[in-house]
C-alpha positions as CSV (number, residue, x, y, z in Angstrom):
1,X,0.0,0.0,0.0
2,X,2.0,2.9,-1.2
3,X,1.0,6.9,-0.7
4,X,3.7,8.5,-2.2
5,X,1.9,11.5,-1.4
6,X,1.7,11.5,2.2
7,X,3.1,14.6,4.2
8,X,5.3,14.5,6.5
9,X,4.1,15.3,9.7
10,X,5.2,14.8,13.6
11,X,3.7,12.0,15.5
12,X,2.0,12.9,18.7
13,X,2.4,10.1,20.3
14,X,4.8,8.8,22.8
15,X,8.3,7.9,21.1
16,X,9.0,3.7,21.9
17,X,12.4,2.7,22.9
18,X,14.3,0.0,23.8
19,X,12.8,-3.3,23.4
20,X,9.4,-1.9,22.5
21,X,10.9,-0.3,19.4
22,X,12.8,-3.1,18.4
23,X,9.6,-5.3,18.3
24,X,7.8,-2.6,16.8
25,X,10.7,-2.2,14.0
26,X,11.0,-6.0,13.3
27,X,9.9,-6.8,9.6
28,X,9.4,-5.5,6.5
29,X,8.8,-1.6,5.8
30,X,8.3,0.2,2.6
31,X,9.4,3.6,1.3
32,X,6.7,6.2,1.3
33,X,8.8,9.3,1.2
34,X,12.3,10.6,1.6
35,X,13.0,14.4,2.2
36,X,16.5,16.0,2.6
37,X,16.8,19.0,4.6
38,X,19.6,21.2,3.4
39,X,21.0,22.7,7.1
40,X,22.6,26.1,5.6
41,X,19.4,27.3,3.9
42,X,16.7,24.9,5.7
43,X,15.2,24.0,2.2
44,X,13.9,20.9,1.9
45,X,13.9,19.1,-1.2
46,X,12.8,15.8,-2.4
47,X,16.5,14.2,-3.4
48,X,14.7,10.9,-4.2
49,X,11.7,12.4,-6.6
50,X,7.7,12.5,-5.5
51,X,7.9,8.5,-6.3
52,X,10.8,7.1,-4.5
53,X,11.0,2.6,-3.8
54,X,12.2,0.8,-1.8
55,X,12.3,-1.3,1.5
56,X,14.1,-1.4,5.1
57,X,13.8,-5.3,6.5
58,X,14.4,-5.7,10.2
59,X,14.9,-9.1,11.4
60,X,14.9,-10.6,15.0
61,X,18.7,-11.6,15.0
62,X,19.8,-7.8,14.8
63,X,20.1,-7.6,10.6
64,X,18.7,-4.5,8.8
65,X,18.9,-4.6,4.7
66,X,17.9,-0.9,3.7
67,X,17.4,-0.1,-0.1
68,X,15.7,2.9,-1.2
69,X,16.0,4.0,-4.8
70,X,14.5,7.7,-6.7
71,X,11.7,8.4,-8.7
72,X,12.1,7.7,-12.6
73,X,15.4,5.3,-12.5
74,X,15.8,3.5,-15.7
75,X,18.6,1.1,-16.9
76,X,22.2,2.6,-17.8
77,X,23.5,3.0,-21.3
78,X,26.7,4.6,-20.3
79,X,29.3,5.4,-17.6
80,X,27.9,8.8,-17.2
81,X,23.9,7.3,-16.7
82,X,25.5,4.6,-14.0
83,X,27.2,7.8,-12.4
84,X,23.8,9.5,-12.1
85,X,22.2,6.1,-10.8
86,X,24.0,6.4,-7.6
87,X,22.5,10.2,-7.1
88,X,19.4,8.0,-6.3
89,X,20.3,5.1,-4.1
90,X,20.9,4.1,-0.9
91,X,21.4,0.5,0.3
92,X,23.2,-0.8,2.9
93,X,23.0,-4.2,5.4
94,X,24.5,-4.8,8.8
95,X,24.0,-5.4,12.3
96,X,21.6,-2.9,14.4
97,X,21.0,-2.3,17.7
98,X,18.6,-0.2,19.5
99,X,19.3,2.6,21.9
100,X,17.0,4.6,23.5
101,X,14.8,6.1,19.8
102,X,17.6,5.4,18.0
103,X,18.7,2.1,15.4
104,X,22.6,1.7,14.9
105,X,23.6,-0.3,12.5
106,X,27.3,-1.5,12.5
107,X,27.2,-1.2,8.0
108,X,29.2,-4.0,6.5
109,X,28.3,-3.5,2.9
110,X,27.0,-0.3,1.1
111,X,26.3,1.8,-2.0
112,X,28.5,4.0,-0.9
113,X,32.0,2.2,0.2
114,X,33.0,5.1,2.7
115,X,29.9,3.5,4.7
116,X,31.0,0.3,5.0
117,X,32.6,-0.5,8.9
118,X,30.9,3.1,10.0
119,X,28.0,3.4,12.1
120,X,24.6,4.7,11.2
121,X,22.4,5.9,13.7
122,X,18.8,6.8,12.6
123,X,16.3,8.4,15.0
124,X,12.9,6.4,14.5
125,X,9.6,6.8,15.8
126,X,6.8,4.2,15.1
127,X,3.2,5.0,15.2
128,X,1.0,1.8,14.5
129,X,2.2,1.1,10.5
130,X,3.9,4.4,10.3
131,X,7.7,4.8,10.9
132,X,9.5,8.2,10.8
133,X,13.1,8.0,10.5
134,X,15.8,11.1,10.7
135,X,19.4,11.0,10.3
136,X,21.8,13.2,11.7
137,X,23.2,16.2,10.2
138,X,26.2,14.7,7.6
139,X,27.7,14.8,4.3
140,X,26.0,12.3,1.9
141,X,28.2,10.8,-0.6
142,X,25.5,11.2,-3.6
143,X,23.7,15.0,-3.0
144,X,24.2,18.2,-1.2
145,X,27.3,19.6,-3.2
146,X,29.6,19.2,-0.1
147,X,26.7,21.2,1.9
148,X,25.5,19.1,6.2
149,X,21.5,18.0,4.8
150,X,19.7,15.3,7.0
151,X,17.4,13.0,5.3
152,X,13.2,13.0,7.0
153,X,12.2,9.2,5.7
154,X,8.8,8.1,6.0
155,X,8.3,3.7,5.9
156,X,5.1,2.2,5.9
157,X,4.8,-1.5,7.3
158,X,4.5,-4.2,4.4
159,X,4.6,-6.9,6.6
């Protein structure tokens, strides 16, 4: 069930943590919408299109497999199209653990090698099928021209 539409909006209710959020974050979520908040100018644009795909799978044994692609991506006839492929991708798997609102995950492969052995920490907060996640300010590897953006991700629960 995809609403590509959706706004982002706050959740009122009380953030989970711990053990409640991991059971809460345990299984499959799809992409509904991924923002990126530019921190010099506060602009937020949608790096990933109006459409963006992909899925975040959390299992029980501590794994997280995140893949999230753009709107529009089509096959690559060149060097230059597989260049602009990566604009619009992020996938990485590893380990995870939960502290406090927060998932960690300990990356072990990537898009993006610089990734791999770093640790990602993603601010979550599940309301019934809803997830809202929120990075920290950083440098991404495939937008912001060198400029601190955070990415606002909304997941709804596919299984």
């Amino acid at each position: 069930m995809s609403n590509h539409s959706q706004t982002i909006t706050p959740s009122t209710s009380t953030p989970l943590t711990g053990a409640a959020l991991k059971a809460a974050l345990v299984g499959t979520w799809e992409l509904i919408s991924y923002k990126v908040e530019e921190e010099e100018s506060g602009a937020l644009i949608d790096a990933m299109g109006d459409h963006p795909r992909g899925r975040v799978i959390f299992t029980q044994d501590d794994w997280v497999a995140f893949n999230l692609e753009g709107t529009g991506r089509t096959p690559a006839k060149t060097d230059d199209d597989r260049a602009r492929l990566m604009q619009t991708l992020v996938a990485y798997i590893g380990r995870y653990h939960i502290e406090d609102n927060q998932w960690i995950t300990q990356v072990e492969t990537a898009w993006a090698p610089e990734w791999v052995g770093t640790q990602q920490r993603r601010t979550v907060t599940v309301d019934g099928n809803t997830a809202d996640v929120i990075t920290p300010w950083r440098l991404m590897p495939n937008w912001g021209g060198g400029q601190m953006s955070r990415s606002i991700i909304r997941f709804h629960r596919a299984s």
